[in-house]
C-alpha positions as CSV (number, residue, x, y, z in Angstrom):
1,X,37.4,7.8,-29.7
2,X,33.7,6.3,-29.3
3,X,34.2,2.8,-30.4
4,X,30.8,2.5,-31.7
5,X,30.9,5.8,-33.9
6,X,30.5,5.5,-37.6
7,X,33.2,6.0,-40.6
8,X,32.7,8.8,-42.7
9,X,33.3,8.6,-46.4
10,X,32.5,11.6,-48.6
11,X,32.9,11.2,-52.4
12,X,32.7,14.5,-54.4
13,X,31.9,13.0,-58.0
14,X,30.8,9.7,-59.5
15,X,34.1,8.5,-60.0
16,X,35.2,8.9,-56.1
17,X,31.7,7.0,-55.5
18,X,33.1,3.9,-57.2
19,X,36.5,4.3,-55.6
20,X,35.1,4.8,-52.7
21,X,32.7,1.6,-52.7
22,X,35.7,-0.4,-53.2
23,X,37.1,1.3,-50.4
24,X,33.8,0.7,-48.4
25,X,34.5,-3.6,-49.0
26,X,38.1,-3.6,-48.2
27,X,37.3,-1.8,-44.3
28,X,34.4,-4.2,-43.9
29,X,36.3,-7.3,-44.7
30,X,38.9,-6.3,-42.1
31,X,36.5,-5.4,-39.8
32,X,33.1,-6.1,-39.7
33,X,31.8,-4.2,-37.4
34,X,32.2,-1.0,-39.1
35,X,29.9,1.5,-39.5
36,X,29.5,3.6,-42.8
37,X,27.4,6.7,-43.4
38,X,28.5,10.4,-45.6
39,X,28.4,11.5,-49.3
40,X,28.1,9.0,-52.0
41,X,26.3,8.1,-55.1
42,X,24.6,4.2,-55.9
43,X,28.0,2.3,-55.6
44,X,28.5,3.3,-51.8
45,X,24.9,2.9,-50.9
46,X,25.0,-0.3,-52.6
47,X,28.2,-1.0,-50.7
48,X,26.2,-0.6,-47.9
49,X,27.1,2.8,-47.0
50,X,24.0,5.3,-45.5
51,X,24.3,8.1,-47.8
52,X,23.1,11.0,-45.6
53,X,24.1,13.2,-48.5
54,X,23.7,12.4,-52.3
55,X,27.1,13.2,-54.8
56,X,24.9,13.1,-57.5
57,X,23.9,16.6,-56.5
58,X,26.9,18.4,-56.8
59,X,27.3,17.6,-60.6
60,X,29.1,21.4,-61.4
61,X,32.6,22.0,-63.1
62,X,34.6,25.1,-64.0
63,X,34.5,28.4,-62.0
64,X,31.5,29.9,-63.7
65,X,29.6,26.9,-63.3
66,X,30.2,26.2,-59.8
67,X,29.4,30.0,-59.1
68,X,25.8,29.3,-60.8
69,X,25.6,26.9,-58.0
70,X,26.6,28.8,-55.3
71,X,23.6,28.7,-52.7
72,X,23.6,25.1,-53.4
73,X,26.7,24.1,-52.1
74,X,26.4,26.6,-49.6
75,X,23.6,25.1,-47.9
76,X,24.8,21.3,-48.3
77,X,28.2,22.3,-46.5
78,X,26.4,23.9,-44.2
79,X,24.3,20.4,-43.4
80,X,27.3,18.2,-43.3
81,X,28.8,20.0,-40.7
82,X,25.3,19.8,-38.7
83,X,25.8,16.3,-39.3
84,X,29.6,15.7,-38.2
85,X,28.5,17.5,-35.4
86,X,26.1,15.3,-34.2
87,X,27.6,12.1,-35.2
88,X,31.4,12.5,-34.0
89,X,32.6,9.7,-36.9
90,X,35.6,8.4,-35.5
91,X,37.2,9.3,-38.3
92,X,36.3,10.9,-41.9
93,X,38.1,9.5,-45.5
94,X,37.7,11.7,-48.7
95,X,38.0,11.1,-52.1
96,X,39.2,13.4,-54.7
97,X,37.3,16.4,-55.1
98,X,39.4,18.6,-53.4
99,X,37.4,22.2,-53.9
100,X,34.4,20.7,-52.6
101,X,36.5,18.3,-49.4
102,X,38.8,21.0,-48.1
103,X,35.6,22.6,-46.7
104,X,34.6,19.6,-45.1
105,X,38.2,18.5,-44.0
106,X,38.3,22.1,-42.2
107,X,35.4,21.3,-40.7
108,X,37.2,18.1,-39.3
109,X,40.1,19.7,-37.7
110,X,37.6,21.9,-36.0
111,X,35.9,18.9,-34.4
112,X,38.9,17.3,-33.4
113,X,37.7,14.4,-36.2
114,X,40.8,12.6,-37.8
115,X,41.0,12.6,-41.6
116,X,42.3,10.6,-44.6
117,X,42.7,11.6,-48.1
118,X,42.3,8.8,-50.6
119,X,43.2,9.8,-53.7
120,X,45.4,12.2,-53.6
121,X,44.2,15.3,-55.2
122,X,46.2,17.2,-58.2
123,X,47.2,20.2,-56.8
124,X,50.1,19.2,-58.4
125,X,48.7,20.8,-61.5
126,X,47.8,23.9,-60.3
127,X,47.8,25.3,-56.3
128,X,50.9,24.2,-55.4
129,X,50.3,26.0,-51.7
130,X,47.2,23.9,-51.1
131,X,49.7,21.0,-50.3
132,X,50.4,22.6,-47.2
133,X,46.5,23.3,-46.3
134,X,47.0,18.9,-46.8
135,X,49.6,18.7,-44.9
136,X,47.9,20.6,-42.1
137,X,44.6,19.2,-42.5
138,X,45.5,15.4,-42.8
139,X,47.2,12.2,-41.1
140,X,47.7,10.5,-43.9
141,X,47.5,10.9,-47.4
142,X,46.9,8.1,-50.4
143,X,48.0,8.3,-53.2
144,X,46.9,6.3,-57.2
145,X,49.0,7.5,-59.1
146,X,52.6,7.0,-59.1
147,X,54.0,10.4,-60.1
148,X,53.0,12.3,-57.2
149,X,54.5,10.7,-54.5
150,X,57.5,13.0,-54.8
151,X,55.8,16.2,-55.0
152,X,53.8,15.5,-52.1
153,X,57.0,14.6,-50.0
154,X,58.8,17.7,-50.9
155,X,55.7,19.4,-48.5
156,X,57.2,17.0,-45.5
157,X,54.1,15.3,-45.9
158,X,53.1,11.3,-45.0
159,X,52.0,9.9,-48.4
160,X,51.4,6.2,-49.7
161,X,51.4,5.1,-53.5
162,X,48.9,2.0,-53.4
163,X,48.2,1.5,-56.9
164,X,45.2,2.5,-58.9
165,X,42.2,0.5,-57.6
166,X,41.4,0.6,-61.7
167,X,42.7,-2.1,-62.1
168,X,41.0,-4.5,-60.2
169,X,38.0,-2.5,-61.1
170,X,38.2,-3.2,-64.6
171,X,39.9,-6.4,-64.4
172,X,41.6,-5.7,-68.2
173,X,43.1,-8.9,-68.7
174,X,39.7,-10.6,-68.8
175,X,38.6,-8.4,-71.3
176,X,41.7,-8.5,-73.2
177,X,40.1,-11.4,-75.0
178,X,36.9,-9.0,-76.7
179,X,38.2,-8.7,-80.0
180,X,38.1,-5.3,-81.3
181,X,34.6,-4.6,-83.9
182,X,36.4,-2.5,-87.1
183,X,34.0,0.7,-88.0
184,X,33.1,0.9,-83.9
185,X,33.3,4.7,-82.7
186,X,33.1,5.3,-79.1
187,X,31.8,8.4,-77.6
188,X,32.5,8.9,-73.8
189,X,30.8,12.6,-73.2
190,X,31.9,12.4,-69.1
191,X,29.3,11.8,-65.8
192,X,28.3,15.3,-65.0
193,X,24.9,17.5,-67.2
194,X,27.1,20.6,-67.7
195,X,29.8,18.9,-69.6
196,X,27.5,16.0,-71.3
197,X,25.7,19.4,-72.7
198,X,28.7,20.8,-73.7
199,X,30.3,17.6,-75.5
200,X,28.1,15.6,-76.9
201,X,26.2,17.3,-79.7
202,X,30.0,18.4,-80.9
203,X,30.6,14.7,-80.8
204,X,27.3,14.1,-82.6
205,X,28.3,16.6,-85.3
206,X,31.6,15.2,-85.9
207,X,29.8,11.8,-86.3
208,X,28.2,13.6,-88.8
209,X,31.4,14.8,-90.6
210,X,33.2,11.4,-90.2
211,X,30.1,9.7,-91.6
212,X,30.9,11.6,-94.8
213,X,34.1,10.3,-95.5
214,X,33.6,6.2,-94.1
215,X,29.8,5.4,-94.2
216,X,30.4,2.0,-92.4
217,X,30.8,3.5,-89.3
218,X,29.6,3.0,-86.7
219,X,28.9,5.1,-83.2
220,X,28.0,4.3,-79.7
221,X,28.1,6.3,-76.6
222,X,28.4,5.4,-72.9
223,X,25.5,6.5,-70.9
224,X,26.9,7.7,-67.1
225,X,24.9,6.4,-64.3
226,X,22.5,8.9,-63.0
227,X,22.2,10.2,-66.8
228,X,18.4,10.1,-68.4
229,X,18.2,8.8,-71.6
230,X,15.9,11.0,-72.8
231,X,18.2,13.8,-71.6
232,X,21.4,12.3,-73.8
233,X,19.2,11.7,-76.7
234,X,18.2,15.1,-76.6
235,X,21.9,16.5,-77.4
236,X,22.7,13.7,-80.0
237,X,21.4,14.8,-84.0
238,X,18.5,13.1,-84.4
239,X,19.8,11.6,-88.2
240,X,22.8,9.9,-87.3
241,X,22.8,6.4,-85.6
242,X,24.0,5.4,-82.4
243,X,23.7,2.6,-79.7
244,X,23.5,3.9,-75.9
245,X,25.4,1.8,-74.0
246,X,24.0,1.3,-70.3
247,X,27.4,1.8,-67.5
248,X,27.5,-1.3,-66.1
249,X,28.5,-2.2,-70.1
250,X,31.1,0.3,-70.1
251,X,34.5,-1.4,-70.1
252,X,33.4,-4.0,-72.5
253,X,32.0,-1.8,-74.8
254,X,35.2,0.1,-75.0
255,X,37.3,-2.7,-75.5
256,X,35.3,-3.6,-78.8
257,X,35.6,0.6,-80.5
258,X,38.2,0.6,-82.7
259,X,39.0,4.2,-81.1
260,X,37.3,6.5,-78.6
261,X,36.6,10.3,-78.1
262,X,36.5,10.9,-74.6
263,X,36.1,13.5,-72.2
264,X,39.0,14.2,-70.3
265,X,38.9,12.8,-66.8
266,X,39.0,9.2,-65.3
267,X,37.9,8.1,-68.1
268,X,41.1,8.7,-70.3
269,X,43.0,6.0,-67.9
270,X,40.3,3.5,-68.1
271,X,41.0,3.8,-71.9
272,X,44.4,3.6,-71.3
273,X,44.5,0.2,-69.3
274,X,42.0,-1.3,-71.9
275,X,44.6,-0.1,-74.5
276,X,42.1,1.7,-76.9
277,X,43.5,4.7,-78.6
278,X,41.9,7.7,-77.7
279,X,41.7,11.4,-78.3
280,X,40.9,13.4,-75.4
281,X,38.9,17.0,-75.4
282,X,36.8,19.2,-72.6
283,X,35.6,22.6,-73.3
284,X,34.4,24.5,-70.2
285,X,33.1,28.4,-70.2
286,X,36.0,30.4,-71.7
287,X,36.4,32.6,-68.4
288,X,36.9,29.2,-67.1
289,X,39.5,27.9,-69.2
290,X,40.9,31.2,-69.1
291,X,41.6,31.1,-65.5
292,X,43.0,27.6,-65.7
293,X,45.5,28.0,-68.4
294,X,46.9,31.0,-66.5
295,X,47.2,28.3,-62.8
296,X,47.6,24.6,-64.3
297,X,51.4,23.9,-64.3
298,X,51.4,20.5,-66.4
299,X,52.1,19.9,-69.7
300,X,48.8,17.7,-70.2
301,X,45.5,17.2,-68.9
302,X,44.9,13.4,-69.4
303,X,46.3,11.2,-67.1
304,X,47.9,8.3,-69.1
305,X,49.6,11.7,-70.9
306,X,51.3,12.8,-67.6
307,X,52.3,8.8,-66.6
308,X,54.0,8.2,-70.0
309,X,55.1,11.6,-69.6
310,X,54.6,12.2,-73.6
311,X,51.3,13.2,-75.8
312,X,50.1,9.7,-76.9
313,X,46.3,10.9,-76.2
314,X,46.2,13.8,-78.5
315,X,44.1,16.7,-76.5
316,X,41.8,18.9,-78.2
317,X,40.8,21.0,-75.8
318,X,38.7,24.2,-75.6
319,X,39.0,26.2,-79.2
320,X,40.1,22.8,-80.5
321,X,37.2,21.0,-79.5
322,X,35.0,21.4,-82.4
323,X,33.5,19.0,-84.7
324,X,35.7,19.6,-87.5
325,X,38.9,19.3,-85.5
326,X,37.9,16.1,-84.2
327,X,36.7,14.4,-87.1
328,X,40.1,15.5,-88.8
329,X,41.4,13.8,-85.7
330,X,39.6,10.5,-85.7
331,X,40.3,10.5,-90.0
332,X,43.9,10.6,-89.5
333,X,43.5,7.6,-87.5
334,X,40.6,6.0,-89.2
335,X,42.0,6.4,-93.0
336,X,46.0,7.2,-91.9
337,X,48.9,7.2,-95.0
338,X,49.8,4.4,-97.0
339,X,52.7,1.9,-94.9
340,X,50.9,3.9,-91.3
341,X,49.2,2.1,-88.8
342,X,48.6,4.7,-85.9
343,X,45.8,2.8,-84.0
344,X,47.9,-0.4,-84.1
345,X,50.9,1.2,-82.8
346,X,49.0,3.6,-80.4
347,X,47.4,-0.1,-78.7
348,X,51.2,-1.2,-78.3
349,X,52.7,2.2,-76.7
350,X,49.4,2.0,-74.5
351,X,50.9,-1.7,-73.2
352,X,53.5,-0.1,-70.1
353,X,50.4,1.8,-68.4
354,X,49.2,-1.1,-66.7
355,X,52.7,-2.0,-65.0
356,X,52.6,1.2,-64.2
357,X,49.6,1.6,-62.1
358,X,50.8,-1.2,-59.4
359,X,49.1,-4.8,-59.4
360,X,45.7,-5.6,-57.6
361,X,44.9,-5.0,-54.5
362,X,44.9,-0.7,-54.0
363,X,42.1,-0.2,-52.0
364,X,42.6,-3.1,-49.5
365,X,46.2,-1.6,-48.7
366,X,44.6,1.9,-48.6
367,X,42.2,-0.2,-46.0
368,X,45.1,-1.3,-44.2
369,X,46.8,1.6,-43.8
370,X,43.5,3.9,-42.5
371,X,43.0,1.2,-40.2
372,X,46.7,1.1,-38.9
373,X,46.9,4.4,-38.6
374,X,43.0,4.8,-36.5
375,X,44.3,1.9,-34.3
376,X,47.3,4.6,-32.7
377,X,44.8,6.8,-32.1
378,X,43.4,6.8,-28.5
């Protein structure tokens, strides 16, 4: 291995980009004399990572969106592996994203380039068989969530639960203090332009509806990073009143909504560990959630769902994702039955999640262990 080659982290969406600048600190604290270049979005470059490739343009979900981009992806796997061929990293870590990194980590066993998964991706809920492409692919494998360290080991394969790096991202008990503003609606329409287009003028039209019944109200939505305001504003009704709420405000903001609606995704468990009640939705082309419903193998789609192993997060997915739906939703919440206090409970069921996802500390262990691990290596 050539001492002086560069690491190679590759992030797939915005989400991994955050992980993976986390990530990014921990190696460079244990050594720094590291060397970072691949696939990331602003967090990694501001990490200090040389993002030969940017995340922020693969921003596609669902099987009929991705095939609209195609050529696209086509032509940037195409590059990375010009550029793993020149560079020889002495070793590549990806996060997440597993349609988009099993390309790349087939590109790695071809050059003889050693590989790490960090975060372990859920093909737990659909693709069972591409556990073995893992296994076969990967030295070691990191897990974030606590669940899937037994499916993973029934595949004979190496995997390490380290926590969920959440948690020190969003270091909840210093925000556990931000009282909670009554009337406050949070909208959280996801990172990516397909499903922003997709969600948030149902969300706006549902503020609409709920407007109707409680005229107090009042809504907010996260703006994702990458995301133009002019583009978000465009999808929102142009009557109703909302605050945009810039990302590095995220978590706070939150905090303060009485209840979100949320896309489904990372999101969800960021809810979760802030304990705000939530209800979750996605809609996706139907050929799309067609093809899902007949592969996914869980019973939910939100995270903190499949840890507490119940439906706290109602889902409203697909068909159910409508504006009427969710303001019937948010209403039973908002304005519940006399001697009922759903939000107030929901906050206290939410309380075991954070136990759950480990204490501080995930990605410097995940750190330690790539390291370990590269340090057998000759």
């Amino acid at each position: 291995m050539n001492a002086d080659a560069p690491l190679w982290i590759n992030t797939g969406e915005l989400s991994g980009d955050m992980h993976g600048a986390l990530l990014l600190a921990a190696l460079r604290e244990r050594d720094p004399s590291l060397r970072f270049v691949g696939m990331g979005g602003e967090h990694l470059r501001q990490a200090g990572m040389e993002t030969l490739f940017r995340v922020e343009a693969l921003s596609v979900m669902g099987i009929t969106e991705v095939l609209g981009q195609i050529t696209h992806i086509i032509g940037m796997l195409a590059d990375i592996k010009k550029a793993l061929t020149r560079l020889r990293p002495k070793a590549i870590v990806v996060i997440d994203a597993p349609d988009f990194h099993f390309r790349i980590l087939g590109m790695a066993k071809k050059l003889n380039i050693p590989a790490y998964y960090y975060i372990s991706p859920k093909v737990w809920a659909w693709r069972e068989k591409r556990a073995e492409f893992i296994r076969d692919h990967v030295r070691r494998l990191i897990s974030i969530l606590p669940f899937e360290v037994e499916f993973y080991r029934r595949f004979g394969m190496d995997i390490d639960y380290v926590g969920n790096p959440l948690v020190d991202m969003i270091n909840a008990p210093a925000l556990d203090s931000i009282p909670v503003q009554p009337g406050l609606l949070g909208f959280l329409p996801g990172s990516r332009k397909k499903e922003v287009s997709a969600l948030l003028p149902i969300f706006g039209e549902a503020a609409r509806l709920l407007l109707q019944r409680i005229p107090q109200l009042q809504f907010a939505y996260a703006k994702a990073p990458g995301l133009q305001e002019d583009f978000l504003g465009s999808l929102w009704p142009n009557d109703i009143p909302v605050r945009v709420i810039p990302p590095e405000e995220r978590w706070s903001f939150m905090r303060r909504c009485e209840m979100l609606i949320a896309a489904s995704g990372t999101v969800t468990l960021e809810s979760a560990i802030l304990g705000v009640p939530a209800l979750v939705t996605y809609k996706v082309s139907p050929l799309s959630f067609a093809a899902g419903k007949l592969l996914v193998k869980v019973p939910f789609v939100s995270l903190p769902n499949l840890i507490l192993g119940r439906e706290l997060y109602p889902e409203l997915l697909q068909k159910q994702c409508t504006p009427q739906k969710l303001a019937e939703a948010a209403l039973a919440w908002l304005l519940p039955k006399e001697g009922d206090a759903p939000l107030k409970r929901i906050r206290e069921e939410l309380g075991p999640v954070r136990g759950l996802l480990g204490g501080p500390g995930a990605a410097g262990r995940a750190a330690d262990l790539i390291l370990r691990d590269l340090a057998t290596i000759s």
